[in-house]
C-alpha positions as CSV (number, residue, x, y, z in Angstrom):
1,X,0.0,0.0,0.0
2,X,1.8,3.5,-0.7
3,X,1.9,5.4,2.3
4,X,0.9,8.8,0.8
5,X,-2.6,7.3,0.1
6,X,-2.7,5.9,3.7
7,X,-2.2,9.1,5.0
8,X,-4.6,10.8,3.0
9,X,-7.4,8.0,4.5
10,X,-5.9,8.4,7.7
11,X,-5.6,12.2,7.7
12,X,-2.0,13.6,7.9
13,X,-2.8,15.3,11.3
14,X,-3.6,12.1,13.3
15,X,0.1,10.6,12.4
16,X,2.9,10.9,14.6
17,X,6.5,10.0,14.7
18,X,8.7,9.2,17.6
19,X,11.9,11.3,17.7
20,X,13.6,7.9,17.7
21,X,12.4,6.8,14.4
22,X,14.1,10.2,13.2
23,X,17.6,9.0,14.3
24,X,16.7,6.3,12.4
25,X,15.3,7.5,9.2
26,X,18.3,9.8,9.5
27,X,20.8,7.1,10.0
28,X,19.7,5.5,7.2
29,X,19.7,8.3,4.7
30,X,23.5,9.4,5.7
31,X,23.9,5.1,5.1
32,X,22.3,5.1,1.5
33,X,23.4,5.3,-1.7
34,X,22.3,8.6,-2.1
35,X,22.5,10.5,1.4
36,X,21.1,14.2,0.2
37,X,17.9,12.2,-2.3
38,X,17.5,10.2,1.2
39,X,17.7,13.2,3.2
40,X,15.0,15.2,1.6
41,X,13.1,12.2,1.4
42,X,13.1,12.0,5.3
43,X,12.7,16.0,5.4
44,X,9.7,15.3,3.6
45,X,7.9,12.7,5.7
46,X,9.1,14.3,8.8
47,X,8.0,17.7,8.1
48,X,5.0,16.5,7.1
49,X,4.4,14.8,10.7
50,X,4.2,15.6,14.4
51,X,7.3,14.4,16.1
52,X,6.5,12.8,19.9
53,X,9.4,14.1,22.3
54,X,10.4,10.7,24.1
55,X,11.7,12.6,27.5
56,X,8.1,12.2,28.8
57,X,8.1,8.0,28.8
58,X,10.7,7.8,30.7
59,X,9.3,5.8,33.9
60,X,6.5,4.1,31.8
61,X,9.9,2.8,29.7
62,X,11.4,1.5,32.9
63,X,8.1,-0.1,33.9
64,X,7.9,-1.4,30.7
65,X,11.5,-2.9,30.2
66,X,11.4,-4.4,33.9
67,X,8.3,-5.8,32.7
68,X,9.0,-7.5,29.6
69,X,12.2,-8.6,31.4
70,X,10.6,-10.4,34.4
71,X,8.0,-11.9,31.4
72,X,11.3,-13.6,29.8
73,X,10.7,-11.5,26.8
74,X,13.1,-8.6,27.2
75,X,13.1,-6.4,24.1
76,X,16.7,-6.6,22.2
77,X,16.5,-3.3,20.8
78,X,16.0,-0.5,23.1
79,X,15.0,1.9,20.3
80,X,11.7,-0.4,19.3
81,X,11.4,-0.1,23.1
82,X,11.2,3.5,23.1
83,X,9.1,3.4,20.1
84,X,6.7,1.1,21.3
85,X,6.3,3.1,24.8
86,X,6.2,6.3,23.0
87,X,3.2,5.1,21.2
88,X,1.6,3.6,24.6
89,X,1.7,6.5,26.1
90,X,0.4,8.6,24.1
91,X,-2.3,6.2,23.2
92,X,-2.0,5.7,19.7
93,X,-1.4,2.9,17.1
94,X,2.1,1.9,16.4
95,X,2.0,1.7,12.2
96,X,5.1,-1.1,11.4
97,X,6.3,-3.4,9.0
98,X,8.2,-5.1,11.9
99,X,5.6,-6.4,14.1
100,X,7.1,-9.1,16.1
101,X,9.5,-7.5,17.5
102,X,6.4,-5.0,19.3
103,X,4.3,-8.3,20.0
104,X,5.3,-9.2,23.5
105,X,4.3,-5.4,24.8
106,X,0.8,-5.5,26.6
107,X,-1.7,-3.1,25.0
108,X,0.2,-1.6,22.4
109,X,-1.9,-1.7,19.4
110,X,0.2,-2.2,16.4
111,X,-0.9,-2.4,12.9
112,X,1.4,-2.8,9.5
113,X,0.0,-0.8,6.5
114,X,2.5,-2.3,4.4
115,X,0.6,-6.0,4.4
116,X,-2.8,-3.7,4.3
């Protein structure tokens, strides 16, 4: 599914982006082939988007990694962590191709418009 038409059904306004997933869109534009087409590409989506602050999960991200920890399903990548708490607590859908690394977080509602 392209994205542009998802956000159109979606309305732009009710997407949001964590500041993590810009280090990581970032990341991988400076890492691509072309890092300036990749950066405006990113500029593009971002600017288009509300970006969530993460300093404000910062003890539902401890409750949540003790959690997931003591469950024997600790999260290997503390970035998905961060991404996945962001979304809890601001009570909104986390939108990802990579679902099953989000699976073992209680209530996070995750959906992948890719396979939509």
């Amino acid at each position: 599914m392209q994205l542009d038409k998802v956000f159109l059904e979606k309305g732009i306004r009710n997407c949001f982006i964590s500041e993590v997933t810009v280090l990581e869109l970032r990341y991988g534009a400076e890492n691509s082939q072309d890092p300036s087409k990749s950066h405006m590409a990113v500029s593009h989506l971002i600017n288009s988007l509300s970006i969530l602050p993460v300093g404000g999960i910062v003890d539902e991200y401890a409750k949540m990694k003790v959690h997931l920890r003591k469950q024997g399903t600790p999260m290997h990548d503390e970035f998905d962590l961060i991404i996945g708490v962001t979304a809890m607590v601001h009570d909104l859908v986390l939108v990802t191709h990579n679902v099953k690394d989000f699976k073992a977080m209680p209530n996070l509602q995750i959906q992948n418009w890719v396979e939509a």
